[in-house]
N, C-alpha and C positions, 0 to 999 in steps of 0.2 A: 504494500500500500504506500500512498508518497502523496503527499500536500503540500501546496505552496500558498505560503499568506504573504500577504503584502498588505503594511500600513502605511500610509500616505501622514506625514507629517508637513507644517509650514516651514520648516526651512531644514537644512543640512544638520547645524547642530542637536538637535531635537533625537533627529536620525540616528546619527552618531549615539550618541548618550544615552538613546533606548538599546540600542544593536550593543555595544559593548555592557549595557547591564545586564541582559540577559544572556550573551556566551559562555560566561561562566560555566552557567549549567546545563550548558550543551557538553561541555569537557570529557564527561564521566559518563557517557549515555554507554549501556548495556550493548554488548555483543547484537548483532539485527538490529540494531536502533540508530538512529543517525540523523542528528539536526544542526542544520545550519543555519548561520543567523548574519545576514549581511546588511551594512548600510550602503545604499547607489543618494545621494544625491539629496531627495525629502523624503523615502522612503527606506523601511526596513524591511527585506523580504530572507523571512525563513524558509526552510527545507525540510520536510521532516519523509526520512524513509523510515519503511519498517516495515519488518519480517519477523515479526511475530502474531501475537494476536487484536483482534479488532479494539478489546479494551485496552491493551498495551497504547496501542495507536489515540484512541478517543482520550487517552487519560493525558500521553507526551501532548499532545494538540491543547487541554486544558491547562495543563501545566504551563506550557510555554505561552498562551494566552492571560492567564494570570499574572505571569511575571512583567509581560509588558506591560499590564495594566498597573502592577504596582510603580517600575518605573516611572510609567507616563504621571501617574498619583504625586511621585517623589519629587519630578521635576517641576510639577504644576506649585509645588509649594515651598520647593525652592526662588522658583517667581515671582514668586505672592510676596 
């Protein structure tokens, strides 16, 4: 199975700042699992394969959805 997200941000820094918050925990992903997380420009588009099972998949997808949210959270109120 294999999913590409793309989030559209307002500018480059934003991109950046999300995409290197959540690599980290792409680092350590399990044998058949594999996600990547790149910033192009205002957008941060991840990668996620996987060769295991459909919850394996649906949970990495939530996970990595989370964490950008937190990010996006982190910097909104380093803003503020």
């Amino acid at each position: 199975m294999r999913a590409e997200i793309t989030m559209i941000y307002e500018d480059n820094n934003t991109a950046t700042a999300v995409a290197k918050a959540v690599s980290p925990d792409n680092l350590d992903a399990p044998q058949g699992l594999m996600v990547e997380t790149i910033a192009t420009e205002s957008s941060v588009k991840s990668i996620i394969q996987c060769n295991k099972t459909i919850k394996t998949f649906i949970a990495t997808i939530d996970d990595l959805l989370s964490a950008i949210q937190s990010a996006e959270k982190t910097l909104t109120e380093i803003d503020s």
